[in-house]
N, C-alpha and C positions, 0 to 999 in steps of 0.2 A: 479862127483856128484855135483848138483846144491843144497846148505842148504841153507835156508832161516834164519835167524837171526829171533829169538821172536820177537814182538814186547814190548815196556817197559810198565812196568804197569803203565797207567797212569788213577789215580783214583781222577784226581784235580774235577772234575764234575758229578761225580758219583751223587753225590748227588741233584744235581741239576736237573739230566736225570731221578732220579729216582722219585723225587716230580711232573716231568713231564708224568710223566707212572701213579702216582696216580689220578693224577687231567684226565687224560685221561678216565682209569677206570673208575671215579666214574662219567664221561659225557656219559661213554657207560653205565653205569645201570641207570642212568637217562633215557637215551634215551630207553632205551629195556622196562621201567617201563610203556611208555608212550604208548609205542606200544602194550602193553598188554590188554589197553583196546579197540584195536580192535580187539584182537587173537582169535581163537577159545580155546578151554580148553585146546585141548591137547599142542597148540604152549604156551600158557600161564605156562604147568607145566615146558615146556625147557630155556622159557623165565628164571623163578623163578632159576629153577635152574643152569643155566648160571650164571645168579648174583649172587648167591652164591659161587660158585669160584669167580666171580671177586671179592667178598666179602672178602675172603680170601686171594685172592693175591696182596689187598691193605693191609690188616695187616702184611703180608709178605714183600712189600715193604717197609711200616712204620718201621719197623726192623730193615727191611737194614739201610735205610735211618741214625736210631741211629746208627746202628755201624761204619758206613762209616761218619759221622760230630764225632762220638766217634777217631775213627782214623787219623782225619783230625786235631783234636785238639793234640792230641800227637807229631805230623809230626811240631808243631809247635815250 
């Protein structure tokens, strides 16, 4: 039997990767916003609502982002 050892949890940057996920995000609904005024209607309603997840998974990241600088402080 070949076991693979876990790797360790390593959460020094978490946070760092995660303000980089937002700032990504919110280039991609810039960008999608931009393109909508060439869209036809119907790509414009997918447009809208694409951004809306990504809407939401920047508040979900903003989250993390607290709890993981919240845990970060502790570790200290």
């Amino acid at each position: 039997m070949n076991r693979q050892k876990p790797n360790p949890d390593d959460r020094s940057d978490n946070v760092e990767k995660l303000q980089s996920m937002v700032q990504n995000t919110i280039e991609n609904i810039e960008a999608a916003e931009e393109t909508m005024a060439f869209s036809s209607p119907e790509e414009k309603a997918k447009i809208q609502a694409k951004n809306e997840k990504r809407k939401h998974a920047v508040e979900g990241f903003r989250e993390e982002i607290k709890d993981e600088a919240a845990a970060r402080e502790r570790e200290q």
